[in-house]
C-alpha positions in Angstrom: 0.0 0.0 0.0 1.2 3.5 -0.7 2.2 5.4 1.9 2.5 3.3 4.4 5.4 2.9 6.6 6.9 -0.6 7.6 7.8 -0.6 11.3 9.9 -3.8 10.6 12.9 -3.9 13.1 16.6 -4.3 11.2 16.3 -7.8 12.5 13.1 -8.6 11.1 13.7 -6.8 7.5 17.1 -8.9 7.3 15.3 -12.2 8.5 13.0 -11.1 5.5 15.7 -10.6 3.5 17.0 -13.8 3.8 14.1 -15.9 3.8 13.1 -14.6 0.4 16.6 -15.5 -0.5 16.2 -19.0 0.6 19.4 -19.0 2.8 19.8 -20.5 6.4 21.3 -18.1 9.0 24.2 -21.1 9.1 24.6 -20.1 5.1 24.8 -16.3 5.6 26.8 -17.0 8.6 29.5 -18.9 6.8 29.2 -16.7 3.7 29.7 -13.7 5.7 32.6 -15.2 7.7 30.8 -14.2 11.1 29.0 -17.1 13.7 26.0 -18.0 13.5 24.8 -16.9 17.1 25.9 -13.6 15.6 23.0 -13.4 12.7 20.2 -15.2 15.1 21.0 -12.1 17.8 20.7 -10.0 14.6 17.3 -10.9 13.7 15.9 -11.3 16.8 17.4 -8.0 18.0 19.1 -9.0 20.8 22.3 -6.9 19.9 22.3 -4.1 17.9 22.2 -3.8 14.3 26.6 -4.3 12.4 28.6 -1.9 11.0 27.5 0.0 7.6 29.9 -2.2 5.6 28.7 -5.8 7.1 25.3 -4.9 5.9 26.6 -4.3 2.7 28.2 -7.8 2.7 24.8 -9.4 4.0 22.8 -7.4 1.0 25.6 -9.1 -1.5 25.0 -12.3 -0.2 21.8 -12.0 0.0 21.6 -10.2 -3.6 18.9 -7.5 -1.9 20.0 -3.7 -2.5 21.9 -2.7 0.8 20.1 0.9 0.7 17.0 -0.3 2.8 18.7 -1.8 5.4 21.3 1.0 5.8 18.6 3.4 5.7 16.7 2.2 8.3 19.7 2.1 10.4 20.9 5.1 9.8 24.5 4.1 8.1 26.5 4.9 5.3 28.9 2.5 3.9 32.6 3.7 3.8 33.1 4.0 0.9 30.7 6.4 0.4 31.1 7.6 3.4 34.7 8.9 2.4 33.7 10.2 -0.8 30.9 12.4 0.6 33.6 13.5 3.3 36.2 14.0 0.8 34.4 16.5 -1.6 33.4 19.9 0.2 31.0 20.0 -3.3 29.2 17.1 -2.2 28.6 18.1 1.6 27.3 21.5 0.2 24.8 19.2 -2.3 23.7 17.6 0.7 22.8 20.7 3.2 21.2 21.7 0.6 19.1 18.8 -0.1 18.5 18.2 3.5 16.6 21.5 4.1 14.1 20.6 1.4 12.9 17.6 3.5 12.9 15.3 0.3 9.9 12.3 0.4 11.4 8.7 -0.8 10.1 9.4 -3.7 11.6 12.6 -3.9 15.2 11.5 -3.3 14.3 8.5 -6.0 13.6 11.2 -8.7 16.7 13.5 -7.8 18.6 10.3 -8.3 17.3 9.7 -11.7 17.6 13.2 -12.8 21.6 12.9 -11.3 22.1 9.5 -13.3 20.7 10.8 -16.2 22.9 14.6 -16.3 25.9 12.0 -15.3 24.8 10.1 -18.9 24.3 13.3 -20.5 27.8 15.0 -19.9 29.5 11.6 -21.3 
């Protein structure tokens, strides 16, 4: 349904996540080179949610777009971290964008419109 907002804990979005992938937590486990206690206290939110970059590595495994996950955590990978640190250009993008309260859908079209001036100037 449009508009409404999923409440879904980390743990429970990545439980989802893999389920629909149809991999164990022993698979992502061993995949992701962590335990397997480690991904059960993940989903069942008994500790709290890895760093930026191991969510990345679960959305790979787990061939899911890492954006959700790290969105609802409130992360940024480092990579992109230290390119958005590295560019004053960027940062000034951003306060910029960040007083316009963007929607989702918002920041979905200002990506397009970015992807497409990036295919433009080539």
């Amino acid at each position: 349904m449009a508009g409404v907002v999923d409440r879904k804990s980390f743990g429970g979005l990545l439980r989802e996540r893999r389920r629909t992938a149809g991999i164990t937590q022993r698979e992502l486990a061993q995949r992701a080179g962590v335990d397997f206690s480690y991904i059960s206290k993940i989903e069942n939110d008994r500790i709290p949610p890895p760093a930026a970059d191991t969510v990345v590595k679960l959305c790979e495994i787990l061939k899911t777009p890492a954006e959700e996950l790290l969105a609802r955590i409130g992360k940024i990978p480092s990579d992109v971290q230290g390119q958005l640190g590295a560019s004053a250009a960027a940062q000034e993008f951003l306060r910029t964008v960040q007083g316009l309260a963007l929607s989702e859908e918002e920041w979905r079209q200002l990506a397009t419109t970015v992807r497409r001036f990036r295919e433009g100037s080539e």
